[in-house]
C-alpha positions as CSV (number, residue, x, y, z in Angstrom):
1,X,-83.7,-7.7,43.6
2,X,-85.2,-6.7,40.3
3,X,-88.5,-6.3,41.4
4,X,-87.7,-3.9,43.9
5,X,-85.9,-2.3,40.9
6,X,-88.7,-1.6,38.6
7,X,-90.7,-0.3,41.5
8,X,-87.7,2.4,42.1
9,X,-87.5,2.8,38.3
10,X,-91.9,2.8,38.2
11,X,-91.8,5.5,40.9
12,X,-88.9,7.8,39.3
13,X,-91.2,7.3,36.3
14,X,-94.0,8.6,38.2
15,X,-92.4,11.9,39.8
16,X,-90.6,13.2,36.3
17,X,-93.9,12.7,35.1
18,X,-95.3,15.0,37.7
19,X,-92.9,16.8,37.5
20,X,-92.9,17.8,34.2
21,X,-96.8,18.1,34.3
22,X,-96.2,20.8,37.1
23,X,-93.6,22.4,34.6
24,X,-96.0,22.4,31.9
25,X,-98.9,24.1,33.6
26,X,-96.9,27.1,35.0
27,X,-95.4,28.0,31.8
28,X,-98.9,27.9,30.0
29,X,-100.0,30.4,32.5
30,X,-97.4,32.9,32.9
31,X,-95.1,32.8,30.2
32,X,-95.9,34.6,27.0
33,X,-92.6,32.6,25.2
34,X,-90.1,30.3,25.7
35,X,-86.4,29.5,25.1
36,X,-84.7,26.4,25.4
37,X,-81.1,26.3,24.8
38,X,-81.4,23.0,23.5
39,X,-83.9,20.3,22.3
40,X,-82.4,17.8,24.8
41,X,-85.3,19.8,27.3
42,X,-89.0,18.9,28.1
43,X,-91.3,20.3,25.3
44,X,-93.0,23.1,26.3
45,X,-96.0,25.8,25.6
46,X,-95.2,28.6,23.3
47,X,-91.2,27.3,23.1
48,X,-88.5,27.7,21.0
49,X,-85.2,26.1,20.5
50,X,-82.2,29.1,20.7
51,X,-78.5,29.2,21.8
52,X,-78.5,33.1,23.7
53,X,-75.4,32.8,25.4
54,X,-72.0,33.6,24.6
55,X,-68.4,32.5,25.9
56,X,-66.3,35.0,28.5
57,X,-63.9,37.7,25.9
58,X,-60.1,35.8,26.5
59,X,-61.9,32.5,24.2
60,X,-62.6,35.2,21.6
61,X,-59.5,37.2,21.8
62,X,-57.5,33.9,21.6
63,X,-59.1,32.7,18.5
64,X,-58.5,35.8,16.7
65,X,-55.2,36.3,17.7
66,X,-54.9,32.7,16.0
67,X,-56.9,33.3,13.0
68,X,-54.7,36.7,12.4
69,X,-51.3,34.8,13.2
70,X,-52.0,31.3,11.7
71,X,-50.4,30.1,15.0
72,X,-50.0,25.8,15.0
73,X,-51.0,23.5,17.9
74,X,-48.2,21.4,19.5
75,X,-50.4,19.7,22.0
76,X,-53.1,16.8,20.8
77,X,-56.4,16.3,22.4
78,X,-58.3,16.9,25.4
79,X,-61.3,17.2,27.5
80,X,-61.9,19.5,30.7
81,X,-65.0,19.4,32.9
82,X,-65.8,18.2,36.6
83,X,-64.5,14.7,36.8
84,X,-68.0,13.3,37.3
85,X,-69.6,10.0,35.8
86,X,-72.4,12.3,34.7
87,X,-70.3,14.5,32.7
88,X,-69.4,12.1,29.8
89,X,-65.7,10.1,31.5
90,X,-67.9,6.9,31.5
91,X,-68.4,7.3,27.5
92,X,-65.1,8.7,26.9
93,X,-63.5,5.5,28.9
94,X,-66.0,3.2,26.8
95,X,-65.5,5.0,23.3
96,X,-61.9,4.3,23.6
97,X,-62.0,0.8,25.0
98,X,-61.6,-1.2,21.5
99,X,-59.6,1.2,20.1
100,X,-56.4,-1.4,18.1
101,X,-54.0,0.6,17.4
102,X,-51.6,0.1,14.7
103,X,-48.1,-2.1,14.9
104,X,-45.8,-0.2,16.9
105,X,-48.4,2.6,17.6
106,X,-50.0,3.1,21.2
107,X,-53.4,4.1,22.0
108,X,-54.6,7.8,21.1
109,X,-53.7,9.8,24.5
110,X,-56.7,12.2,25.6
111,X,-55.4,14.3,28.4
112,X,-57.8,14.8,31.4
113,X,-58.2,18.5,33.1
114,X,-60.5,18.6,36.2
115,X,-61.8,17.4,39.8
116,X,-64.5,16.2,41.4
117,X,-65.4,13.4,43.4
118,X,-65.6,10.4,40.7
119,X,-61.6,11.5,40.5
120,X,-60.1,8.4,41.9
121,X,-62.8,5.8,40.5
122,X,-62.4,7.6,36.4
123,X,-58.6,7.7,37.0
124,X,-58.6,3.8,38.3
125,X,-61.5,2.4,35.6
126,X,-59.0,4.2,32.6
127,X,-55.8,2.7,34.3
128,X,-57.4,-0.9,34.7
129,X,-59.1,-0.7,30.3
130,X,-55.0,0.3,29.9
131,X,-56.1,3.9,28.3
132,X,-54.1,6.4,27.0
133,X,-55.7,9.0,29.1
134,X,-53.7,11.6,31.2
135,X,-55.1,13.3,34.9
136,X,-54.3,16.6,34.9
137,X,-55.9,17.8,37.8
138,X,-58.2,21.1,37.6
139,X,-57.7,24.2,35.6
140,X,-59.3,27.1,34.3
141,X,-60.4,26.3,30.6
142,X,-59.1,30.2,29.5
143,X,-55.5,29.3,31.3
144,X,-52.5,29.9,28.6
145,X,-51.2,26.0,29.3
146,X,-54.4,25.0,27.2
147,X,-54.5,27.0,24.2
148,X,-51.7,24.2,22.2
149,X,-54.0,22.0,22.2
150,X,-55.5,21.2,18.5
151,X,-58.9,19.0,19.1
152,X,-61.3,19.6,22.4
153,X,-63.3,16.5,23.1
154,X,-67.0,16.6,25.0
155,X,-68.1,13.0,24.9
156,X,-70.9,14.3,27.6
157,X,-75.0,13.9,27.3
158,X,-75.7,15.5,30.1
159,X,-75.6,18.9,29.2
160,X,-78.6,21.1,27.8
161,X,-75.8,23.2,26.2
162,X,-72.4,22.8,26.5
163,X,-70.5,25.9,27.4
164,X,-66.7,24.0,27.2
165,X,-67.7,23.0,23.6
166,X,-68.2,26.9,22.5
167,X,-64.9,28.2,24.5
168,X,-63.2,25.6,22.6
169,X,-64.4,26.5,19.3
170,X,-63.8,30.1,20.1
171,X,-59.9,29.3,20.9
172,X,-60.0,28.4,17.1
173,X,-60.0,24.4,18.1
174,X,-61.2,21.6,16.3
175,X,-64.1,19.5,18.4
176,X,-65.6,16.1,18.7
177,X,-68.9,15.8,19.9
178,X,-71.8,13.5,19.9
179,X,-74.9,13.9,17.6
180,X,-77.6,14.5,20.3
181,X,-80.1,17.5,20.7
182,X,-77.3,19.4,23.1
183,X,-75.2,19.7,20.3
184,X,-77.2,20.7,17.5
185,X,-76.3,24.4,17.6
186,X,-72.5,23.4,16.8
187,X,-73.2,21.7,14.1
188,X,-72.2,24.3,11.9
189,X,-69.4,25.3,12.5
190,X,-66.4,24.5,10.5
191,X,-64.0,22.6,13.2
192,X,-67.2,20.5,14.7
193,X,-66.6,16.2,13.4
194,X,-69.6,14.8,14.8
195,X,-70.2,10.9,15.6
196,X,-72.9,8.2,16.9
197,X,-71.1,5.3,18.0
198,X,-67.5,4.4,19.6
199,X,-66.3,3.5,16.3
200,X,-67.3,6.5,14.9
201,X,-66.1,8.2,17.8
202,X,-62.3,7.1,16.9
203,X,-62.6,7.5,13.6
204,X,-63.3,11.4,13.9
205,X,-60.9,11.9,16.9
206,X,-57.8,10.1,14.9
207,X,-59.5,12.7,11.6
208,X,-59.3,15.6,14.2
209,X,-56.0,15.0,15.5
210,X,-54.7,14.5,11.6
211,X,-56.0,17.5,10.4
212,X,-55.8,21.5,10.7
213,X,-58.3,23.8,12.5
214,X,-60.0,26.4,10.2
215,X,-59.3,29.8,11.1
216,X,-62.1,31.1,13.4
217,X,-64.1,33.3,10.6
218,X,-65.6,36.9,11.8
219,X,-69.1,34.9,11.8
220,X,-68.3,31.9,13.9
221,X,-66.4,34.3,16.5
222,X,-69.3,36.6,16.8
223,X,-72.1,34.2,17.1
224,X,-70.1,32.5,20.2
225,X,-69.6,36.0,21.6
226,X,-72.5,37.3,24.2
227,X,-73.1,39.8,21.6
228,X,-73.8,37.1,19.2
229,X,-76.2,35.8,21.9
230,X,-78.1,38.8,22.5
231,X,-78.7,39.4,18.8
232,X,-80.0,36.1,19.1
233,X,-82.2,36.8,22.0
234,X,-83.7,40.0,20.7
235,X,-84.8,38.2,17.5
236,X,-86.8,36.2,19.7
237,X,-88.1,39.0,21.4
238,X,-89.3,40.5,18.1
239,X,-90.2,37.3,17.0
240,X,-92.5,36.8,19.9
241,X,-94.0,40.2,19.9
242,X,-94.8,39.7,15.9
243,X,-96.8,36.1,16.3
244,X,-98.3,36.8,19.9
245,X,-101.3,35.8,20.1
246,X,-104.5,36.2,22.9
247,X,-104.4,33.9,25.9
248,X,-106.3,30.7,24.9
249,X,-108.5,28.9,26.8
250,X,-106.5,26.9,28.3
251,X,-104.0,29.3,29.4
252,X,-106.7,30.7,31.4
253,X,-107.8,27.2,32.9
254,X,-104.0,26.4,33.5
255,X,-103.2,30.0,35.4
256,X,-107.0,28.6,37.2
257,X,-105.7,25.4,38.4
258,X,-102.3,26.6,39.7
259,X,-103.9,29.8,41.6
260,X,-105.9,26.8,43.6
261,X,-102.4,24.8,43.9
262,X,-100.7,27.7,45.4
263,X,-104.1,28.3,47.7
264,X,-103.5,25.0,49.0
């Protein structure tokens, strides 16, 4: 019943809280800085928010061999991840719901690439709202069948930083993504549309699917490369060095506390 409810919820409540508490004092005593790859994590002692990783070199090398030949799409949208609730099918399924289509027109088909164990119950909930979405079963994101297709779409909130999202901006793709601290680093970049709300959502992807990519510039290509993330990271590192600053008091009491923890 809903009491039993809020006393589950009350007691989740109670261990992130610890949780995080725990998280909190070990990083105040060991750590001289840290880097979160997104806002969308706990805040931290001494913490900054940077994006140092990079996508695998066949994302790259695809988007430049499109930028140099101007190649076009033939394929529409899609999205490719584990076929989980968690990952973002429950919003996709939800974003498209209302979606009225135009006299004569059918809904905006989004095909589907991926397994996992929510399979059956995503395919059945999309059949049953009468979506245009298509199952494609699992495949590797860097696979040749995938580079036609013009807009990538990540309706996910679950990630801290969405590694999917920078291989398909690195093919040379347009993306549609959610404004939410996970994203913020891909805000930038030329092919990003970014919404808030299911109506905003299809707005953006029917924008996407009329419009053409940019060519991937120089810039955007190297910052999603892992040398673009290691620049990244070593600016940190000198950034660190350059404002460190001697352990505070409470650094000392924290490292204190968590020698007697570990004691125990």
């Amino acid at each position: 019943n809903k009491h039993v409810l809020r006393l589950i919820e009350f007691c989740i409540g109670d261990i992130i809280g610890v949780y995080y508490a725990i998280n909190n004092l070990v990083c105040r005593a060991y750590c001289d800085r840290i880097i979160k790859l997104s806002d969308c994590l706990q805040e931290l002692p001494r913490s900054t928010v940077c994006n140092v990783h990079g996508v695998r070199a066949e994302f790259i090398t695809e988007g430049r061999r499109r930028a140099k030949t101007r190649a076009t799409f033939d394929k529409g949208a899609y999205f490719i991840g584990k076929v989980l609730w968690a990952k973002g099918h429950r919003h996709l399924i939800d974003n498209l719901a209302d979606e009225q289509p135009a006299d004569g027109q059918s809904r905006t088909r989004v095909d589907i690439y991926g397994d996992g164990d929510d399979f059956a119950e995503v395919e059945a909930e999309a059949k049953a709202a009468n979506l245009n979405l298509h199952f494609c079963g699992g495949r590797d994101h860097a696979h040749a069948s995938l580079h036609g297709y013009k807009v990538f779409v990540n309706p996910s909130r679950t990630e801290v930083l969405s590694t999917t999202t920078a291989e398909a901006l690195a093919m040379g793709k347009l993306v549609v993504i959610e404004r939410n601290p996970s994203n913020t680093f891909f805000y930038s970049f030329t092919n990003v549309l970014t919404y808030e709300t299911p109506e905003e959502f299809r707005d953006v992807l029917r924008t996407a699917l009329a419009s053409t990519p940019a060519p991937l510039s120089e810039a955007e290509s190297h910052a999603l490369s892992w040398a673009g993330g290691t620049d990244r990271f070593l600016d940190e590192v000198n950034e660190s060095t350059r404002s460190a600053k001697p352990p505070a008091l409470g650094d000392a009491v924290a490292h204190c506390v968590h020698q007697m923890m570990a004691g125990w």
